[in-house]
mmCIF file as Biopython writes it, N, C-alpha, C and O atoms, coordinates in Angstrom:
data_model
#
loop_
_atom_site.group_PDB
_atom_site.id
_atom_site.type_symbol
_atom_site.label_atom_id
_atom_site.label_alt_id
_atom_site.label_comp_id
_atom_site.label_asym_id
_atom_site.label_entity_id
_atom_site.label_seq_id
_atom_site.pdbx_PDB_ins_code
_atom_site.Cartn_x
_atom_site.Cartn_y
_atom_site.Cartn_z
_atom_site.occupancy
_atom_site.B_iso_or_equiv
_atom_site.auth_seq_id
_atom_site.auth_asym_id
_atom_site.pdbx_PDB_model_num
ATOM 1   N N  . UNK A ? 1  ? 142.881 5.969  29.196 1.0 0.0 1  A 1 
ATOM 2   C CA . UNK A ? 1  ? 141.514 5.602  29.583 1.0 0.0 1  A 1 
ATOM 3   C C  . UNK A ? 1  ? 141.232 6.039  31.019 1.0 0.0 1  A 1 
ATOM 4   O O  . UNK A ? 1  ? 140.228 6.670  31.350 1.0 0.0 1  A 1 
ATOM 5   N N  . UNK A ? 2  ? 142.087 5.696  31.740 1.0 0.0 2  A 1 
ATOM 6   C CA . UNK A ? 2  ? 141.876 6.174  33.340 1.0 0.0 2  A 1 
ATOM 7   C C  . UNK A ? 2  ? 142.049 7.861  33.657 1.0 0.0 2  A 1 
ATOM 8   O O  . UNK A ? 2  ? 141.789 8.297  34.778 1.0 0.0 2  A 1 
ATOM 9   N N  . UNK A ? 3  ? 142.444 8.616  32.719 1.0 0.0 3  A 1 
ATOM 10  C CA . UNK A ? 3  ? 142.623 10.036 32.930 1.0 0.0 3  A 1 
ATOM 11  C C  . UNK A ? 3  ? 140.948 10.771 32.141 1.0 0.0 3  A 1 
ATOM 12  O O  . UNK A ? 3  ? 140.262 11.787 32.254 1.0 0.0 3  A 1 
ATOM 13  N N  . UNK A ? 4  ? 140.946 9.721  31.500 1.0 0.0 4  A 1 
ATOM 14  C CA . UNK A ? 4  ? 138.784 10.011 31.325 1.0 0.0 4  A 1 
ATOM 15  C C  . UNK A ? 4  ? 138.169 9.761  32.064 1.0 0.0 4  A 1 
ATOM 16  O O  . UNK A ? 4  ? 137.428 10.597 32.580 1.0 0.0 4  A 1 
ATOM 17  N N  . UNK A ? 5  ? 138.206 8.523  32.433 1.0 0.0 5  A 1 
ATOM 18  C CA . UNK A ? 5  ? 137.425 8.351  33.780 1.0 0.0 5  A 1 
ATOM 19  C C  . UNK A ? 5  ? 137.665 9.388  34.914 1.0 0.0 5  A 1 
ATOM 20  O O  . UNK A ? 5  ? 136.781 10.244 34.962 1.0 0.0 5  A 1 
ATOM 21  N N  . UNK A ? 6  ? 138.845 9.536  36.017 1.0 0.0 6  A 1 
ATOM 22  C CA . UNK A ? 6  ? 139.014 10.476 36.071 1.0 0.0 6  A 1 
ATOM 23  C C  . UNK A ? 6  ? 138.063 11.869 36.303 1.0 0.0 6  A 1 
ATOM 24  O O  . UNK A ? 6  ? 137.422 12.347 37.239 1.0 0.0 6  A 1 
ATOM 25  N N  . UNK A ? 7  ? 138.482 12.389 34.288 1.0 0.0 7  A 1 
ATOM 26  C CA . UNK A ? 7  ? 137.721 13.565 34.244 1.0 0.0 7  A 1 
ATOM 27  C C  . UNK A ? 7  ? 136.388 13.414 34.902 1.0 0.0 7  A 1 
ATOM 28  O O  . UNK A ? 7  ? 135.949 14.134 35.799 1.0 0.0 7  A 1 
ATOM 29  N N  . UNK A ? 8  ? 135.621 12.083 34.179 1.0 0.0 8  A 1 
ATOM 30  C CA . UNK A ? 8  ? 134.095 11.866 34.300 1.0 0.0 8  A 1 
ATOM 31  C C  . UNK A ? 8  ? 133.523 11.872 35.565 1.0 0.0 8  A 1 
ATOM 32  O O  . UNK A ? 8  ? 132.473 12.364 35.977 1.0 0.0 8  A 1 
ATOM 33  N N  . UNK A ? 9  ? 134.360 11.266 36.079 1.0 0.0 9  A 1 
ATOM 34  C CA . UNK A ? 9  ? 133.975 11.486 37.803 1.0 0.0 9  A 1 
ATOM 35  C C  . UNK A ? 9  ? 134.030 12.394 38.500 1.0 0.0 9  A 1 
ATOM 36  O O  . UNK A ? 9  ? 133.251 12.597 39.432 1.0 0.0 9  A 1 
ATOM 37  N N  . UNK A ? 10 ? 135.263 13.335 38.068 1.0 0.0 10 A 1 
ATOM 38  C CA . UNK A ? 10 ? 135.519 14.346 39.133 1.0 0.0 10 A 1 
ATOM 39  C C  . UNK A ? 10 ? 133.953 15.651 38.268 1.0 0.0 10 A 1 
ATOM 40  O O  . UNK A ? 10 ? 133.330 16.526 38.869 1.0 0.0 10 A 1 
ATOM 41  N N  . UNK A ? 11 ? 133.839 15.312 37.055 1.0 0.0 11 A 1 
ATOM 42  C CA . UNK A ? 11 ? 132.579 16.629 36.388 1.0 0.0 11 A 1 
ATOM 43  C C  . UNK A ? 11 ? 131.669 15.803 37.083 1.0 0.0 11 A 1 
ATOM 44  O O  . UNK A ? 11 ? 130.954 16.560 37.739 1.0 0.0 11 A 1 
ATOM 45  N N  . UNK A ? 12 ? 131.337 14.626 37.268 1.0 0.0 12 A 1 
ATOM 46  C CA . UNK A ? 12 ? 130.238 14.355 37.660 1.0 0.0 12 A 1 
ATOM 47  C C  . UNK A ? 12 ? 130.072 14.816 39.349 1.0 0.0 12 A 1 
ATOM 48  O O  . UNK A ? 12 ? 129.136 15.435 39.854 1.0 0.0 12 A 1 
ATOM 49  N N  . UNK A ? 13 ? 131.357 14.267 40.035 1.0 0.0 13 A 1 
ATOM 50  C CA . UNK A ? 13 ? 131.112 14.671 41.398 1.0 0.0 13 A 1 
ATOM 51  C C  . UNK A ? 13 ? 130.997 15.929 41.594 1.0 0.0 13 A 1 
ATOM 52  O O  . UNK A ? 13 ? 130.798 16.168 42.785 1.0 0.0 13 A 1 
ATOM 53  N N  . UNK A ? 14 ? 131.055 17.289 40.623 1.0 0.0 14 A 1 
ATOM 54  C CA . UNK A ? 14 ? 130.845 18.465 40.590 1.0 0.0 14 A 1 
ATOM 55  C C  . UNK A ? 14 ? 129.593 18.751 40.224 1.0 0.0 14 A 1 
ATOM 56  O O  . UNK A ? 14 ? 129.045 19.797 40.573 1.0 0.0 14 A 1 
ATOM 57  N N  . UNK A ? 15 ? 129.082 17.944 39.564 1.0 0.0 15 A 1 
ATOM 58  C CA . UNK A ? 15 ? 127.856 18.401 39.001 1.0 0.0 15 A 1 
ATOM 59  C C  . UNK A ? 15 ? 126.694 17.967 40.070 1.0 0.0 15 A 1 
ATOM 60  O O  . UNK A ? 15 ? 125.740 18.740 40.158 1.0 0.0 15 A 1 
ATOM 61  N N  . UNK A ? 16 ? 126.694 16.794 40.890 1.0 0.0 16 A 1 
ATOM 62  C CA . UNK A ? 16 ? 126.336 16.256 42.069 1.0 0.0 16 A 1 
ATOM 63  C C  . UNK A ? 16 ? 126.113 17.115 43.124 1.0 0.0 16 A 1 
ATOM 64  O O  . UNK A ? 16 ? 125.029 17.201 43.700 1.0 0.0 16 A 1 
ATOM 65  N N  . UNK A ? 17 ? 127.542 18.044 43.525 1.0 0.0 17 A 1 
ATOM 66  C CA . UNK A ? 17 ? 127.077 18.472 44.544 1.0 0.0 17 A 1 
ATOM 67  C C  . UNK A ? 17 ? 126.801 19.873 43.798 1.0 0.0 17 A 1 
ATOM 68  O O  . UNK A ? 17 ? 126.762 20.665 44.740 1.0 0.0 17 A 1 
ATOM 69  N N  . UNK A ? 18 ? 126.672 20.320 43.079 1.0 0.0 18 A 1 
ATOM 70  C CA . UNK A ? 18 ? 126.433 22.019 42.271 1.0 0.0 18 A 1 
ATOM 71  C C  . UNK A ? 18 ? 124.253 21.493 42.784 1.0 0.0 18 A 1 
ATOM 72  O O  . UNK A ? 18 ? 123.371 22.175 43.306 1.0 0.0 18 A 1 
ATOM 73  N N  . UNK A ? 19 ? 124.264 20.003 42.255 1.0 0.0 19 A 1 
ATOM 74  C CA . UNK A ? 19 ? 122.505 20.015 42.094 1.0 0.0 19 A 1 
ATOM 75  C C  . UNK A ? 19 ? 122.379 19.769 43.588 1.0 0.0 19 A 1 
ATOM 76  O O  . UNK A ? 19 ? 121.318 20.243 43.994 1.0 0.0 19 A 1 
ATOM 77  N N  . UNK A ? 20 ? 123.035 19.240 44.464 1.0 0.0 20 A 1 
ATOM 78  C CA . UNK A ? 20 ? 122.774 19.066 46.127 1.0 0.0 20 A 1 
ATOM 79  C C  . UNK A ? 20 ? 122.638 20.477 46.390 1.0 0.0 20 A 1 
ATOM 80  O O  . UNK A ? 20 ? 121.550 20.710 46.917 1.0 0.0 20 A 1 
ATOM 81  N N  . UNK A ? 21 ? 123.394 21.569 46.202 1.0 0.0 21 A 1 
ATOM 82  C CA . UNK A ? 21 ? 123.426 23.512 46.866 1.0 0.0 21 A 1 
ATOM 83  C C  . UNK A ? 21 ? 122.263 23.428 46.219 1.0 0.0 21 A 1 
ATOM 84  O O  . UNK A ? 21 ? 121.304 23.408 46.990 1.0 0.0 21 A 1 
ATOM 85  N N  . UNK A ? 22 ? 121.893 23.351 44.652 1.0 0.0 22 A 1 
ATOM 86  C CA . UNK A ? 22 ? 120.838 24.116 44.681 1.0 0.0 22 A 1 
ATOM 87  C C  . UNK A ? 22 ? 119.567 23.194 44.845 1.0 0.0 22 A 1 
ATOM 88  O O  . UNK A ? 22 ? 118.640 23.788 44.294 1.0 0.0 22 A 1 
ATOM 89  N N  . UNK A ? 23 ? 119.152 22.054 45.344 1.0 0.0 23 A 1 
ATOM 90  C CA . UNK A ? 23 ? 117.835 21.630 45.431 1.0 0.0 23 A 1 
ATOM 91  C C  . UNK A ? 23 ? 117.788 21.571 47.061 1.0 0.0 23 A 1 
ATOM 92  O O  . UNK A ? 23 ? 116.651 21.757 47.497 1.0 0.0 23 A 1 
ATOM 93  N N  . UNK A ? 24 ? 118.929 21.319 48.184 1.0 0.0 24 A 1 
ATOM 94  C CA . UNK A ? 24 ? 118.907 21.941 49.217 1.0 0.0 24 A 1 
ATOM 95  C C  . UNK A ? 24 ? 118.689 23.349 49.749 1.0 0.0 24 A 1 
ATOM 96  O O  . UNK A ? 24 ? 118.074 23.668 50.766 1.0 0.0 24 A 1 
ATOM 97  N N  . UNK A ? 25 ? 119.335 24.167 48.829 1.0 0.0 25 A 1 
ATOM 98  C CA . UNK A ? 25 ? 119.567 25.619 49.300 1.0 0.0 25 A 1 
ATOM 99  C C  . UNK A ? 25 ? 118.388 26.415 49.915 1.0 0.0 25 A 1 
ATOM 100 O O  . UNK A ? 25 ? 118.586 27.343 50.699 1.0 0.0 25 A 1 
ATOM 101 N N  . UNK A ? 26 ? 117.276 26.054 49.567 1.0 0.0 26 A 1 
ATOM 102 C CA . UNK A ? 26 ? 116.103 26.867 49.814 1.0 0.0 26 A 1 
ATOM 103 C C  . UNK A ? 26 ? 115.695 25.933 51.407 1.0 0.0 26 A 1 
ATOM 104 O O  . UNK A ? 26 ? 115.315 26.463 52.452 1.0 0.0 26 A 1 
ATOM 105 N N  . UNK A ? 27 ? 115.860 24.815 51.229 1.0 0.0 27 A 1 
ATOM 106 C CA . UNK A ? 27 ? 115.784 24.288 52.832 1.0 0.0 27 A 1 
ATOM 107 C C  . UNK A ? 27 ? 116.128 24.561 53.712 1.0 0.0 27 A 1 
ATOM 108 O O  . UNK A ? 27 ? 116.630 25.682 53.797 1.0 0.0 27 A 1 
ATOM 109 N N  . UNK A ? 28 ? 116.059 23.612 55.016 1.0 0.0 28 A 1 
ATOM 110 C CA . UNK A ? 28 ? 116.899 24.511 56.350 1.0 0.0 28 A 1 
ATOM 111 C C  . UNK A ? 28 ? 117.667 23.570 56.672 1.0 0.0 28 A 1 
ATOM 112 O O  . UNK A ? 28 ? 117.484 22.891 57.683 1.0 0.0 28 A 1 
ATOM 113 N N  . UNK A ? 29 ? 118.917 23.350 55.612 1.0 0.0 29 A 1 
ATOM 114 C CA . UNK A ? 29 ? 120.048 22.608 55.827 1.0 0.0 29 A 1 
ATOM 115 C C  . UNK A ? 29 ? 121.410 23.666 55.804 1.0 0.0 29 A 1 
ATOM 116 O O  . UNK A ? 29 ? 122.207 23.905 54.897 1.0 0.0 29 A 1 
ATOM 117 N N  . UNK A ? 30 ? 121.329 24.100 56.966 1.0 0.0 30 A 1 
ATOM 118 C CA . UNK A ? 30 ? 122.458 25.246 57.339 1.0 0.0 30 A 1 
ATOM 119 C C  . UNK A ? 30 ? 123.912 24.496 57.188 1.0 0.0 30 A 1 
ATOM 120 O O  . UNK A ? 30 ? 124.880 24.953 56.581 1.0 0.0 30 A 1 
ATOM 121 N N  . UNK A ? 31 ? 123.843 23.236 57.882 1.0 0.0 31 A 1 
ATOM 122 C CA . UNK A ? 31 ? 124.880 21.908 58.027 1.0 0.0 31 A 1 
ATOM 123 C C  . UNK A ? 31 ? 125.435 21.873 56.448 1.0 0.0 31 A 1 
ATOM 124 O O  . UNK A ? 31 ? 126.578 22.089 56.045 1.0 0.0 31 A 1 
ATOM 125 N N  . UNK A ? 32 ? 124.282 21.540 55.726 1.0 0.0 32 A 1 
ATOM 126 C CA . UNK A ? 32 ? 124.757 21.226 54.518 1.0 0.0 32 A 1 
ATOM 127 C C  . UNK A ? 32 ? 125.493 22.477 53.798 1.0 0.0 32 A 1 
ATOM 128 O O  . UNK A ? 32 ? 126.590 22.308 53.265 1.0 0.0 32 A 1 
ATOM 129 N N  . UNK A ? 33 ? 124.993 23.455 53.802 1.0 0.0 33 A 1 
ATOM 130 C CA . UNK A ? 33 ? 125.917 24.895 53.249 1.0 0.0 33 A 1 
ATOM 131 C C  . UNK A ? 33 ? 127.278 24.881 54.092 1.0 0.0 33 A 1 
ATOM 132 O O  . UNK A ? 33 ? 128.208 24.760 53.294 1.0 0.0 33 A 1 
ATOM 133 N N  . UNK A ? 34 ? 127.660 24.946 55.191 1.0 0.0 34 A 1 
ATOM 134 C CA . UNK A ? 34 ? 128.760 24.900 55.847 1.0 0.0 34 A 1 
ATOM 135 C C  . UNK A ? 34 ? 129.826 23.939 55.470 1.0 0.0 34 A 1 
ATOM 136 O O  . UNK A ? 34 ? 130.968 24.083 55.908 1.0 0.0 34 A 1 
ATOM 137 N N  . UNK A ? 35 ? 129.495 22.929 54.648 1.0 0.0 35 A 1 
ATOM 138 C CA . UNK A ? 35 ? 130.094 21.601 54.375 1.0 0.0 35 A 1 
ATOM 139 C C  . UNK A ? 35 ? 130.039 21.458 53.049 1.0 0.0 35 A 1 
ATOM 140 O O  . UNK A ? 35 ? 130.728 20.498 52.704 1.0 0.0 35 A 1 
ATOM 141 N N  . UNK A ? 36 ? 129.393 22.124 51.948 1.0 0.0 36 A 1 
ATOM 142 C CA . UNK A ? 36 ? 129.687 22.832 50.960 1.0 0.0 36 A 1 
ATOM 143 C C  . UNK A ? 36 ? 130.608 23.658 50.980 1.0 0.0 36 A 1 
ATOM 144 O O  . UNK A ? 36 ? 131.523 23.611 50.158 1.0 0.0 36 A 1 
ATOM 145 N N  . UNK A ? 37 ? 130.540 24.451 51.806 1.0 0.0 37 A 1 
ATOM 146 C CA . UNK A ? 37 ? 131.828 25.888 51.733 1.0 0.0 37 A 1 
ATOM 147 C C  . UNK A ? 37 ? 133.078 25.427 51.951 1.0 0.0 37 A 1 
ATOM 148 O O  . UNK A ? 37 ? 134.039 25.980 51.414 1.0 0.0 37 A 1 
ATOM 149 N N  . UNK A ? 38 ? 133.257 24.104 52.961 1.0 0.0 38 A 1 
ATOM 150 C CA . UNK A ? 38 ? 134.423 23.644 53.056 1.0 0.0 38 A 1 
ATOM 151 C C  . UNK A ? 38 ? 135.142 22.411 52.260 1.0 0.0 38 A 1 
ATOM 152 O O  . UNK A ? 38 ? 136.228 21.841 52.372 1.0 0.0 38 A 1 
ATOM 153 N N  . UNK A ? 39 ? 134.330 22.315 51.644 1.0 0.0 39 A 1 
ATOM 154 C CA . UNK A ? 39 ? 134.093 21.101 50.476 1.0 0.0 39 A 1 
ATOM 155 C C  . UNK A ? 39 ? 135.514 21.401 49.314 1.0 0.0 39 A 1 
ATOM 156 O O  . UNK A ? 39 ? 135.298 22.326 48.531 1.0 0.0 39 A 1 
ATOM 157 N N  . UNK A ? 40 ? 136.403 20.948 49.219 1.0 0.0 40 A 1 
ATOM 158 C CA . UNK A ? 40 ? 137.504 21.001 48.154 1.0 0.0 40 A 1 
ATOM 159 C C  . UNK A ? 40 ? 136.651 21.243 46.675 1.0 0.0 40 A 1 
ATOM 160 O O  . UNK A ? 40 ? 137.164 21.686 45.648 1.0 0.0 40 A 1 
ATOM 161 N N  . UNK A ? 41 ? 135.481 20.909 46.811 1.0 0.0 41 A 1 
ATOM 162 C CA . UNK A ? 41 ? 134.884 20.811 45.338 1.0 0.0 41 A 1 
ATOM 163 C C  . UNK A ? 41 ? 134.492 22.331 45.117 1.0 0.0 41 A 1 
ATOM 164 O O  . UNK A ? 41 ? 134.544 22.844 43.999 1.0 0.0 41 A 1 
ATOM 165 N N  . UNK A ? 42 ? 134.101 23.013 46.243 1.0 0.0 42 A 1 
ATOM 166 C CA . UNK A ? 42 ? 133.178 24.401 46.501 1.0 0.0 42 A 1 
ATOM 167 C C  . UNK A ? 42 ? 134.805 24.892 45.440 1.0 0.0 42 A 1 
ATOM 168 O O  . UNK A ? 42 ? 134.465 25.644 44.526 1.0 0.0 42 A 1 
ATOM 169 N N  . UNK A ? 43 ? 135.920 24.684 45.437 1.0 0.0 43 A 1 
ATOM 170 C CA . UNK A ? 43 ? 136.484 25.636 45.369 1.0 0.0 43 A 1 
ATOM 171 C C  . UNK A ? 43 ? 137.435 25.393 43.584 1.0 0.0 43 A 1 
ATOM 172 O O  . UNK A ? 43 ? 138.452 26.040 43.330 1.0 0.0 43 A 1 
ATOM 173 N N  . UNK A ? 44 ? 136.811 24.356 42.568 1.0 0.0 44 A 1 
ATOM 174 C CA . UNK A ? 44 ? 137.031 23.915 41.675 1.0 0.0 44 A 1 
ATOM 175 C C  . UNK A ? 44 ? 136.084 24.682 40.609 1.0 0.0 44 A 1 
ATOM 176 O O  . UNK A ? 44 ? 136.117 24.372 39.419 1.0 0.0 44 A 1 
#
């Protein structure tokens, strides 16, 4: 049960920040792209 949860969280915390890049991206959150790129998730 805890290796689903787990999964669910870690797709969700991916899917979280995938919709943060793109409903930020067109803004002028330079901060936020930089901290994306270094983000352990950027690289999953």
């Amino acid at each position: 049960v805890s290796f689903m949860l787990d999964i669910t969280l870690r797709s969700a915390a991916v899917a979280i920040a995938i919709t943060a890049r793109l409903f930020y991206g067109g803004m002028e959150y330079d901060q936020s792209e930089e901290h994306f790129t270094r983000h352990p998730l950027h690289y999953r």
